[in-house]
DRENPALO-338110 format. One record per residue: residue in three letters; x, z, y of N, C-alpha, C, O in turn. Coordinates in steps of 0.1 Angstrom, whole numbers, plus 5000, padded with zeros to 4 digits. Atoms other than C-alpha are relative to their C-alpha. Layout:
ALAXZYXZYXZYXZY
...
***
This chain:
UNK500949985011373740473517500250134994500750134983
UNK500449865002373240833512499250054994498150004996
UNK500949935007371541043490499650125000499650204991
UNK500549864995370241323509498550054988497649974986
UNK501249915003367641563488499450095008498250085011
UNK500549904996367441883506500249975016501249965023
UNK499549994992365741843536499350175009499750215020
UNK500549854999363842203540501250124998502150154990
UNK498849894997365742493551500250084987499250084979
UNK499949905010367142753524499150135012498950115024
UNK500749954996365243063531500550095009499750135017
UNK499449874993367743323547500849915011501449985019
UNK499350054992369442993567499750025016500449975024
UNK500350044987367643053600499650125007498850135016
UNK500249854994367643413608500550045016501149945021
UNK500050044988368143513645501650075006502150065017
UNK498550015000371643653639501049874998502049845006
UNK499650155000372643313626499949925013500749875020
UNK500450074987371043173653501450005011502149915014
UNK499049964990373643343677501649984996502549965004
UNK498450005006376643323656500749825000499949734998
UNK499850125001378543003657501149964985502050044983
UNK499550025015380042883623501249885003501049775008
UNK498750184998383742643623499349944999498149974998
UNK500450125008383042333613500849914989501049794987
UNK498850035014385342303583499449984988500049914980
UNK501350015011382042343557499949875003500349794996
UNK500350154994380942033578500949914997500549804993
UNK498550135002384141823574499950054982499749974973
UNK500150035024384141923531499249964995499349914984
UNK500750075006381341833528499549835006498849744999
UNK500050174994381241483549501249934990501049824984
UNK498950055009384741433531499249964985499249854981
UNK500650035012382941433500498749875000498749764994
UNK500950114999379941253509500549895004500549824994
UNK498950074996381941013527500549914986500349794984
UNK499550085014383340913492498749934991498849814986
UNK500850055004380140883478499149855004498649764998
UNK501150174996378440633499501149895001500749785000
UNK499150104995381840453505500349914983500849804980
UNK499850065014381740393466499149914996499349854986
UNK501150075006378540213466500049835003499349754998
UNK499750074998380139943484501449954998501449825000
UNK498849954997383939983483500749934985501949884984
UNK499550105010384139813449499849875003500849804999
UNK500150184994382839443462500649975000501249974989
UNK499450024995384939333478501849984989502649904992
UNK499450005009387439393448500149934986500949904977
UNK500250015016385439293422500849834994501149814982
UNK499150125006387238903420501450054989501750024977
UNK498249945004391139113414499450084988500050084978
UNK500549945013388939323390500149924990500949924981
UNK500250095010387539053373500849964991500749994980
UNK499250075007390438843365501250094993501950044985
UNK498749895006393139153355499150024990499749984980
UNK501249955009389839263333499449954992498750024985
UNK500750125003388938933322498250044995497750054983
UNK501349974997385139013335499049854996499249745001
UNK501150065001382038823320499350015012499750085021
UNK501050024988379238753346499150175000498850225011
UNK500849905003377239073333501150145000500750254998
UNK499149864997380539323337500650025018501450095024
UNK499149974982381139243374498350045002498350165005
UNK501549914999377039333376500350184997500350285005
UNK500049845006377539653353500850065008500750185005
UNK498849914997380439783374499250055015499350175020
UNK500849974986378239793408498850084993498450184999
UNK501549915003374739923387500450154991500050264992
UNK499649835004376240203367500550115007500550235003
UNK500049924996377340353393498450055008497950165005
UNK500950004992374340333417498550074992497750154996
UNK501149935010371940383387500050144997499150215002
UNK499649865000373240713376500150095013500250215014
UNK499449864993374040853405497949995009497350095011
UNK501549944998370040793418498950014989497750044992
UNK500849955010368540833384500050144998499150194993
UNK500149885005369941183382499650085011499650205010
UNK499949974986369441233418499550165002500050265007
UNK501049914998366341433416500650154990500550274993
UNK499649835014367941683383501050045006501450155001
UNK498949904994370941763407499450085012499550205015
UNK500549894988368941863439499550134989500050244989
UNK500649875008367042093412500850074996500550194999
UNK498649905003370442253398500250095012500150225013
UNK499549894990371742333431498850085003499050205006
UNK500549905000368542473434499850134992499650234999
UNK500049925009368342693402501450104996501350214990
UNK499349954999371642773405501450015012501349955022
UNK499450014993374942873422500149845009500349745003
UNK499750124998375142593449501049915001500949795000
UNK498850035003379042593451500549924990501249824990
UNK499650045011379242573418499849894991500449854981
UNK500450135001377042293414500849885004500949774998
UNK499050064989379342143442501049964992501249844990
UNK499050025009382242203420500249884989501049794988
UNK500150115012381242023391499949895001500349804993
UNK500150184992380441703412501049985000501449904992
UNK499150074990383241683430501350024988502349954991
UNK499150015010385441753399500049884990500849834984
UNK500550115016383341493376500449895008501349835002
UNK500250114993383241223404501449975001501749874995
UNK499050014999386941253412500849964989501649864990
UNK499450045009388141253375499449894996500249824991
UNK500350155001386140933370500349945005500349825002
UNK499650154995387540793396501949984998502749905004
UNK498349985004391340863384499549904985500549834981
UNK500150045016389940723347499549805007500049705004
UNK500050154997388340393367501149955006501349835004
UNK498450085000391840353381500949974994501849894997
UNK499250035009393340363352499449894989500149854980
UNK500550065012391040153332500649844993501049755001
UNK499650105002392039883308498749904994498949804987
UNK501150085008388839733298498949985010499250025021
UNK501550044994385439623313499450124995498950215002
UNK501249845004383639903294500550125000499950224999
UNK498949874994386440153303499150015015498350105019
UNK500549954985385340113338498449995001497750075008
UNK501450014999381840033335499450174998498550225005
UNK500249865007381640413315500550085011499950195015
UNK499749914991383640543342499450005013499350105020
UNK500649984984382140413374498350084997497650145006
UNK501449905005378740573354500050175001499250255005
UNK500049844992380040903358500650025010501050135010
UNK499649984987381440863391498250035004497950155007
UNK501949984994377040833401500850104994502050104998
UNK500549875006376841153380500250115005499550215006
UNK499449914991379041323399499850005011499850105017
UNK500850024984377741183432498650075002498250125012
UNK501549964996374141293422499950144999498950195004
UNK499749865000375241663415500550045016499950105025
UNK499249914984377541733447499049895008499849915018
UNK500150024991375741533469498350125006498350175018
UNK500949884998372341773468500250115005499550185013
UNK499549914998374342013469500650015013500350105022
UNK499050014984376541943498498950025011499150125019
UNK501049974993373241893517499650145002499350195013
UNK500849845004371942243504501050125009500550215016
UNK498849925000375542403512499949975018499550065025
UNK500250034986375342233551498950035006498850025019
UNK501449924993371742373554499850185002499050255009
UNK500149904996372542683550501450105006501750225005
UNK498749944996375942733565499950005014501050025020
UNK499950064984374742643602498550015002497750004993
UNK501649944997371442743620499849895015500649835022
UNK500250014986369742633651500449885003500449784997
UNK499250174997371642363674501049954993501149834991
UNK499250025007374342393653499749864985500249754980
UNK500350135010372442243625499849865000500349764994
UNK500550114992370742003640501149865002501049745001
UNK499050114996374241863651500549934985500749814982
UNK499750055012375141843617499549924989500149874979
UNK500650095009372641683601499949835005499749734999
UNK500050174998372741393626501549974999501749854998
UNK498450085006376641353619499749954989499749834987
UNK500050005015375841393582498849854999498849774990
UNK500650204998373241043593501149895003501249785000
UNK498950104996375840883605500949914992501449804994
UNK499550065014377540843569499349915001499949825006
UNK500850095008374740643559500249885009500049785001
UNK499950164988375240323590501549974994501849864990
UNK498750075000378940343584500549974988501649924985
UNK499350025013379040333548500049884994500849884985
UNK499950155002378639943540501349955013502449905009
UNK498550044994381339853570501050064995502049994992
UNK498449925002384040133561499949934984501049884980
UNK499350025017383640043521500749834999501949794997
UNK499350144999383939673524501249965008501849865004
UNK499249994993386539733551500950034988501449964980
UNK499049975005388339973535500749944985501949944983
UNK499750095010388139783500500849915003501949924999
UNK499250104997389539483514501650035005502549965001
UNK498849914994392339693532501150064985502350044982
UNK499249975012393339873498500549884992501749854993
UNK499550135007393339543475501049965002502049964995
UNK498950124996395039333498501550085004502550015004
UNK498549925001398039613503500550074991501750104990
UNK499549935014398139773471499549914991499949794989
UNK500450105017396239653440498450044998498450115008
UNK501349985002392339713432500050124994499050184996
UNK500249875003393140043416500150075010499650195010
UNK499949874986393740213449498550005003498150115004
UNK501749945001389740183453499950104994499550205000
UNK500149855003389840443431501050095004500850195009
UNK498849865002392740633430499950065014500250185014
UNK500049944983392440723471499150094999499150185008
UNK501049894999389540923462500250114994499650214997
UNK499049945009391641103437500950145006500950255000
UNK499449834994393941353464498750075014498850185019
UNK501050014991390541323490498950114987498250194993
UNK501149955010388341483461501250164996500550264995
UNK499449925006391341733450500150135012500050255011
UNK499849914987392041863487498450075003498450195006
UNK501049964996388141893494499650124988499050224992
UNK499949925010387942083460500250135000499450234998
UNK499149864995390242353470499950055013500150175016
UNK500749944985388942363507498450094994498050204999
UNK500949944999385742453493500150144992499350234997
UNK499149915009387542723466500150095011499750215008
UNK499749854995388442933497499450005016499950075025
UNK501150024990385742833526498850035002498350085011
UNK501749985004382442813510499750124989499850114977
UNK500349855004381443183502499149954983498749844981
UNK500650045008379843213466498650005001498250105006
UNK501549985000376043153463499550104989500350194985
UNK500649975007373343283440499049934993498649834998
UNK500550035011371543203413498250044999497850155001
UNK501549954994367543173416499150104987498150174988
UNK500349895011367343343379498749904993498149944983
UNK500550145008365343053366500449994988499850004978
UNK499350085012368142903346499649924998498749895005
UNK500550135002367642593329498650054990498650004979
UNK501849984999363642733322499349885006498649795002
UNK500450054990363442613353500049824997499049765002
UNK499050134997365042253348498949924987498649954976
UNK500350115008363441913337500849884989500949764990
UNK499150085002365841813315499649854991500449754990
UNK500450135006363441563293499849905011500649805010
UNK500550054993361841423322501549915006501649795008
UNK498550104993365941333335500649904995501249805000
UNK499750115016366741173301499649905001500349805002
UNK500950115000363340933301500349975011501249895008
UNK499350074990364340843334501349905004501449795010
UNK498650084999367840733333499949924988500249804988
UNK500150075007367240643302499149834999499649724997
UNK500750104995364340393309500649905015500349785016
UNK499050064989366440283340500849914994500649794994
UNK498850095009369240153320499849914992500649824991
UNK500150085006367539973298499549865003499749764996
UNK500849994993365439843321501349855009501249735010
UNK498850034993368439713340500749874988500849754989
UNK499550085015370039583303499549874998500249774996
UNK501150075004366739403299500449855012500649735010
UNK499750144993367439193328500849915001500749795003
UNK498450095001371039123326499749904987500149794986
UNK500050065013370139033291498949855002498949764994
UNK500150155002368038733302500449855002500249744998
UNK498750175000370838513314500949984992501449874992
UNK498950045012373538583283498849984988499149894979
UNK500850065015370238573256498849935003498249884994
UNK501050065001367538443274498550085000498450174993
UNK501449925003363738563279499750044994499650174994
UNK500649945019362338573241500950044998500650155002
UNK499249955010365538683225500050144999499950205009
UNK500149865007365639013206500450115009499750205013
UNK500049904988367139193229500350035010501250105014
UNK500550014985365739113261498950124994498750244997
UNK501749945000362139183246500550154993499850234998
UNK499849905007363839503222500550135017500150255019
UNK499949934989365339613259498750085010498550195015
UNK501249964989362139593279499450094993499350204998
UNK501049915003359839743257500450134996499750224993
UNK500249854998362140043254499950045013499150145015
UNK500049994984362540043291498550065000498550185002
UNK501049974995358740043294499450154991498650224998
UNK500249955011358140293262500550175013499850275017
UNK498949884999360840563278499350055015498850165018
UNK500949904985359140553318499250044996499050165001
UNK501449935000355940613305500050104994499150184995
UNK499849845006357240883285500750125010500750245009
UNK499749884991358841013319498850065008498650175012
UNK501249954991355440963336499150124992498450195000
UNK500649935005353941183308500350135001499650225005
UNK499449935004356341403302499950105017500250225015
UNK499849964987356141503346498750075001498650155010
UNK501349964998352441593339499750134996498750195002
UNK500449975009352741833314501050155001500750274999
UNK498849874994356342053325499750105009499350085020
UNK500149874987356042363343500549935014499949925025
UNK499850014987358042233368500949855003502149855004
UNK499550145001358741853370501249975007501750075012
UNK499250044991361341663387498949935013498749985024
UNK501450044991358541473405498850084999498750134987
UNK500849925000355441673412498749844994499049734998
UNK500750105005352441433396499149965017498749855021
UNK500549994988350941503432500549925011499949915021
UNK499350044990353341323451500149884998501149845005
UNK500750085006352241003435498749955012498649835016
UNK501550054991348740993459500650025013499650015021
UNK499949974988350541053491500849815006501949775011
UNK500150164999350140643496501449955007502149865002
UNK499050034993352740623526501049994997501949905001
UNK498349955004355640803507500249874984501349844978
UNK499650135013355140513475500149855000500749774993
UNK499450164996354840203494501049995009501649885009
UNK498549974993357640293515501350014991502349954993
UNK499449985007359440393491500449864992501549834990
UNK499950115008358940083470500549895007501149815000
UNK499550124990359939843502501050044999501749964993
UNK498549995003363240043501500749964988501749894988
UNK499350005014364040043466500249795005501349745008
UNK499950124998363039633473501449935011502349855009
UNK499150024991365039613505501949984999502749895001
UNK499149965007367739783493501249924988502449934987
UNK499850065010368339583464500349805002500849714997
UNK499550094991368339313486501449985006502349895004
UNK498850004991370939393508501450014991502549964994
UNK498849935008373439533480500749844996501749784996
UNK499550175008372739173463500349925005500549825000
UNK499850134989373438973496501550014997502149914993
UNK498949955000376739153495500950024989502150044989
UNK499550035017377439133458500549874998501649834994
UNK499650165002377238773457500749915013501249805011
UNK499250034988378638713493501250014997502049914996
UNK498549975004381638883485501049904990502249884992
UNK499650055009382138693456500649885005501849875004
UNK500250124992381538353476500849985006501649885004
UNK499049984991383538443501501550004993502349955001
UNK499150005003386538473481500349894990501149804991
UNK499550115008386338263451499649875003500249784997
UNK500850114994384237973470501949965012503049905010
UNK499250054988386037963506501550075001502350075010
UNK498050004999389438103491500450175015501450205021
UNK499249884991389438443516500250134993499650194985
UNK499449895007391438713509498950155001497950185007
UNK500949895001390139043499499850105012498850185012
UNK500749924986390839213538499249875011498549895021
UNK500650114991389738883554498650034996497950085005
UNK501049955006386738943534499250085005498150075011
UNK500649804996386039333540500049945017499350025023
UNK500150014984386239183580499349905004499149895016
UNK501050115002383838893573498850074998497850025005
UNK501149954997381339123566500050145013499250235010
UNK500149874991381839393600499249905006498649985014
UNK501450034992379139133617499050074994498450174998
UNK501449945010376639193591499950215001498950275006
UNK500649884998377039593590500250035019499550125022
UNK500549994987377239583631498949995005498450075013
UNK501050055000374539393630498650084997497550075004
UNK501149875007372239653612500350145007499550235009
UNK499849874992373739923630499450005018499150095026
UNK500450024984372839793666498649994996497950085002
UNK501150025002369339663650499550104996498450125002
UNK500849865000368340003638500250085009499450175008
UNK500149924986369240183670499349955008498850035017
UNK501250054990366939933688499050024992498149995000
UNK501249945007364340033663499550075000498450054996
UNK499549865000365040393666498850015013497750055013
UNK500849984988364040353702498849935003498249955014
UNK501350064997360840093698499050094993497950054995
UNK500849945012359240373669499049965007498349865005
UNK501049944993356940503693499049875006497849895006
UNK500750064999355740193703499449894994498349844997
UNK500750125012355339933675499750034993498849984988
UNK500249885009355540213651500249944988500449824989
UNK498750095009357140153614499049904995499649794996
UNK501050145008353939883597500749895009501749835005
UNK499450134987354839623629501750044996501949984985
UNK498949995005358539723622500849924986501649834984
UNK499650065014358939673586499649865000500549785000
UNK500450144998356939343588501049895006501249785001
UNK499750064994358839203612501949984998502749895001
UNK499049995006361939293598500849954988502049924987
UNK500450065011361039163565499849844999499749774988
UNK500350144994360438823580501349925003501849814999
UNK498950034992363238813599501250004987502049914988
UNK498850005006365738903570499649904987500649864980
UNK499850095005363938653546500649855003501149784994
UNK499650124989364838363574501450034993501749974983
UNK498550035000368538473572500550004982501750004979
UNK499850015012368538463533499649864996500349794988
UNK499950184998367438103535501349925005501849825000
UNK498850064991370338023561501150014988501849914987
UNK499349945008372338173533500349924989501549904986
UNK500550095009371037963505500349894999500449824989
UNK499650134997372137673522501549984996501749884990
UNK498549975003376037753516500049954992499149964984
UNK499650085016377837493491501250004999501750105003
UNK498449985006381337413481500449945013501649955015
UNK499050024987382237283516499350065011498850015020
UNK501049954986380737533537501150085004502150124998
UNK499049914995382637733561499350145007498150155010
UNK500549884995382438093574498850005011497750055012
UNK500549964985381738053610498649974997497750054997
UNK500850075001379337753602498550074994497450095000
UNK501149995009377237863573499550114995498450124990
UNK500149875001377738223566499450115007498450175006
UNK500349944987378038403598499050055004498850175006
UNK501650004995374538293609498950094993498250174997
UNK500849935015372938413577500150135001499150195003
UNK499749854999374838753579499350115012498850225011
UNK500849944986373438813618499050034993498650154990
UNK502149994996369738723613499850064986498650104985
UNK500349875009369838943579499950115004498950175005
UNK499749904994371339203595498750025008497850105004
UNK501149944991368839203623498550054996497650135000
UNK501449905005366039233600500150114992499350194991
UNK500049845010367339513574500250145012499950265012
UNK499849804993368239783602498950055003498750175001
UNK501549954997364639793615499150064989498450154991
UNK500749955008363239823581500750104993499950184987
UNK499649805001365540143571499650055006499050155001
UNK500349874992364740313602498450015001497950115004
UNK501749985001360840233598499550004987498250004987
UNK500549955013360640293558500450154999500050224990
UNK499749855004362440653565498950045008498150115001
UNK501350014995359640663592498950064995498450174996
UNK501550035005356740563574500050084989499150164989
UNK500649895009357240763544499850145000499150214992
UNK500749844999357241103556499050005012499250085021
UNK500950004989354041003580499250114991499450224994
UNK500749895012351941203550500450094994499850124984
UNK499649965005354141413542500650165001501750175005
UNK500149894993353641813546501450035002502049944997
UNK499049964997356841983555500850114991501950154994
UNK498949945009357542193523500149914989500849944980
UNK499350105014357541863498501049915012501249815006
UNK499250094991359941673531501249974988501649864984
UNK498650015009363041763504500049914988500849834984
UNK500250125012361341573473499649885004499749794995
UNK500750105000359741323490501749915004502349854996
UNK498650045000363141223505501149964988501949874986
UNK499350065015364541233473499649904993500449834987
UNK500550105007362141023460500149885006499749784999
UNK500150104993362440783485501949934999502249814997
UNK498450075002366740773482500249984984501449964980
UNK500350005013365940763446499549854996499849794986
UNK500750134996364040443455501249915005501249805000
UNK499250054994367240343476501149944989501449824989
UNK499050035009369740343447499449934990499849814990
UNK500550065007367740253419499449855000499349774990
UNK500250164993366739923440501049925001500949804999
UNK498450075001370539843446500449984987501349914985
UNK499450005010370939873410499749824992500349724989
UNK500650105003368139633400499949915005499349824998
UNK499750104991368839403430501049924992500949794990
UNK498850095003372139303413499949964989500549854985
UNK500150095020371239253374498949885004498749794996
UNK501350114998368139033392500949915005501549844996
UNK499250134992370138803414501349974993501949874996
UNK498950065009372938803389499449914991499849794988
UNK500750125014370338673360499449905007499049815000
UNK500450114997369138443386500949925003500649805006
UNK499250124995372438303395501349954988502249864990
UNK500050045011373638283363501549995002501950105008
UNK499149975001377438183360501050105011501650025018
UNK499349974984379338373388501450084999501850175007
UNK498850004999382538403374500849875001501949894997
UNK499150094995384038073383499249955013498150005015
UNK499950084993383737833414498949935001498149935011
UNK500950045000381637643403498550034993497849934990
UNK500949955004378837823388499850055010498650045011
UNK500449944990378738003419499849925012499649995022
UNK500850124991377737683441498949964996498049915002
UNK501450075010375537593412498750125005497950075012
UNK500449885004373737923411499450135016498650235017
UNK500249894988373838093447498749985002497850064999
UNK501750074991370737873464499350074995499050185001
UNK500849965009368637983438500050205002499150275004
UNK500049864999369638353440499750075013499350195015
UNK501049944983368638363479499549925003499649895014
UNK501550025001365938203475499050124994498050154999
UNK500949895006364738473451499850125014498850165019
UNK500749924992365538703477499449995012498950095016
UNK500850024992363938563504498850044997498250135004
UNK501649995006360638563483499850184995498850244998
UNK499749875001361538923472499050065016498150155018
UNK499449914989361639013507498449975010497850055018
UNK501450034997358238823516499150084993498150124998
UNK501449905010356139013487500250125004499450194997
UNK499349864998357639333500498950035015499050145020
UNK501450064989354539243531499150054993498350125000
UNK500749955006352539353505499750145002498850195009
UNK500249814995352939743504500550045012500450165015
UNK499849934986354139753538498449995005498250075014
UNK501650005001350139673540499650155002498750185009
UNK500549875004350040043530500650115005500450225000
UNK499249924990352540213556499050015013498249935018
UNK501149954987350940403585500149895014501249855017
UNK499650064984350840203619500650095008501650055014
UNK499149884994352040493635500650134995500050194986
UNK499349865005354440783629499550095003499150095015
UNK501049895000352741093626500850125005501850184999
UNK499349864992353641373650500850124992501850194994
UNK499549875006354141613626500650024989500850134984
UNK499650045012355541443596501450114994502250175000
UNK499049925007357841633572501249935002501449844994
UNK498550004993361541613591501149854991502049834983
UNK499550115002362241263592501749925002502249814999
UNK498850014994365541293606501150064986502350024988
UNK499549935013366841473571500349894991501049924981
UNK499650105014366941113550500950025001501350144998
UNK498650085003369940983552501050124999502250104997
***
């Protein structure tokens, strides 16, 4: 789960000296090390969150907050960090990430509260959505030609392995240390890559913009409308629909986007261009991810949960309970990979979409005497098999329209879609499954919560309606998401 921005070359990256020269690959490894941390955080707490809970003494709506504040921030701000590294040094943009993300995750290991860590896993995102733009920007122009090329499909590769390695390695830290080692491991990994980049990555330049250049309203009404937005929903299972503030949440929620949508019309130089809005492919695509996405996070949210406080397995038994499910999606989007050309991503997504509401049914079925092999398992496969086809045919389908000097925003806007969907996936399927800190609220409460997403995942047929049937030859460098 990746949050590539830049995928358009810097301007001096591709000169025919570069070409010839070959570059270590020590840039490449600081900045995977880094990224690496990022995506491994988006799942890497799950798996934890029971040992959290109970040291923490977690309500139902702080084991939600602890997975959406990160995911929210770090793709709400997504778009205002690619713009930094662009307006300014990119290093130095780098820096500040990888310094913010790391001291948040020393402050989330230390935390003694629910709103201790909630605050802190919020600026871990923040610090993800700065360096990770960056890191891209910094790997695009440190390597030319084949070279690059090689690097950008390693730098894909994060994105498959980051739901197995996190839930893995989560389970692995827990069960041999304590739940704070989730964070704290990122802690000498963030300090060492810090100081590799200190005397590796040459200094940049500065585009002389400054923050002129920079949407910083537009970033505000954004995150801000996000959050609330998110609030709004958690807030209907501790107050209920009508209550004060559900409806006080929503309608700032709604108040704050429409003030981002205004506010994007009107700036010299938006975060979103208002233009990139009519390019049909890149918004219903986009919208199936954010859906998808929010899916899969919440299969995994409340699985996790299941899995341990339900059928009693430990926190690495766990992290090894789900390597079907991310196998599963990694074999099924490499056989998708290679059908593009012939079913192309509309037949893809559909069929994907179908297929992973089936295994969220199978799922639904799980009660207080269900066992792994039996009841889980199955569910985990035939999900899997339908989400890897519809990643590899919504990164597809959205840059079918999409010229090749907006490829960097549209992509952003699309992993912008990715995070922001994981956020609101888990306050939905938490307010639908209502108690899910004990035992039995979480047999009461699951059925009902994959069922939603089944139905989710069927209306999501809808805007794939509005994805190309075929991948367009010349589409803006689809190989650059992830």
């Amino acid at each position: 789960m990746s949050h590539s921005v830049h995928a358009a070359p810097a301007p001096h990256a591709a000169t025919d000296e570069q070409q010839e020269v070959r570059r270590p690959w020590t840039v490449l490894g600081l900045m995977l090390a880094a990224q690496f941390m990022v995506v491994l955080d988006v799942s890497v707490v799950n798996v934890a969150l029971p040992s959290i809970g109970t040291d923490l003494h977690f309500s139902s709506s702080d084991y939600q907050w602890t997975v959406s504040a990160y995911v929210l921030l770090s793709g709400g701000l997504l778009l205002l960090g690619g713009r930094l590294s662009d307006l300014f040094d990119r290093r130095r943009i780098f820096l500040i990430g990888i310094t913010l993300f790391t001291g948040a995750s020393l402050v989330s290991g230390l935390a003694d509260s629910a709103l201790t860590l909630v605050l802190a896993r919020g600026a871990q995102g923040a610090g993800a959505a700065l360096l990770t733009p960056a890191a891209m920007s910094i790997v695009m122009t440190a390597y030319a030609g084949r070279q690059r090329a090689t690097a950008l499909a390693v730098w894909g590769t994060i994105a498959s392995m980051g739901i197995a390695a996190g839930v893995l390695f989560g389970g692995l830290l827990t069960s041999a240390l304590d739940w704070r080692a989730v964070f704290f491991i990122n802690v000498p990994i963030g300090i060492i890559t810090l100081l590799g980049v200190l005397h590796v990555v040459p200094k940049g330049t500065a585009s002389g913009a400054g923050f002129r250049g920079l949407d910083v309203p537009g970033a505000v009404t954004l995150v801000g409308g996000l959050l609330l937005l998110v609030n709004a929903v958690e807030s209907t299972n501790s107050h209920g629909w009508t209550s004060a503030t559900t409806l006080i949440c929503g309608a700032g929620a709604v108040a704050l986007l429409v003030a981002f949508a205004l506010t994007e019309r009107r700036v010299a130089k938006p975060l979103v261009h208002p233009h990139i809005w009519k390019l049909r492919s890149l918004v219903s695509a986009s919208t199936v991810m954010a859906g998808v996405t929010g899916a899969l996070v919440g299969v995994i949210f409340l699985s996790s949960l299941f899995l341990q406080l339900v059928l009693g397995s430990s926190a690495i038994v766990t992290g090894l309970e789900f390597l079907p499910l991310a196998a599963m999606v990694t074999l099924s989007a490499a056989a998708a990979s290679h059908l593009m050309a012939q079913a192309g991503p509309r037949l893809l997504i559909g069929f994907g979409l179908v297929v992973s509401a089936a295994g969220a049914v199978v799922l639904s079925m799980a009660g207080a005497d269900a066992t792994y092999a039996a009841d889980v398992l199955p569910g985990f496969l035939v999900i899997g098999l339908g989400v890897g086809p519809v990643f590899v045919a919504v990164s597809v389908g959205a840059m079918s329209e999409v010229p090749d000097h907006a490829s960097g925003l549209a992509s952003g806007v699309l992993m912008t879609g990715h995070e922001v969907g994981a956020a609101i996936g888990v306050a939905v399927l938490t307010a639908v499954a209502g108690d899910i800190t004990s035992k039995a609220g979480l047999v009461a409460g699951r059925p009902e919560a994959f069922v939603a997403v089944a139905v989710l995942l069927l209306t999501l047929l809808v805007p794939t309606a509005f994805v190309p049937k075929t991948a367009a030859a010349g589409g803006g460098g689809h190989g650059h998401l992830h």
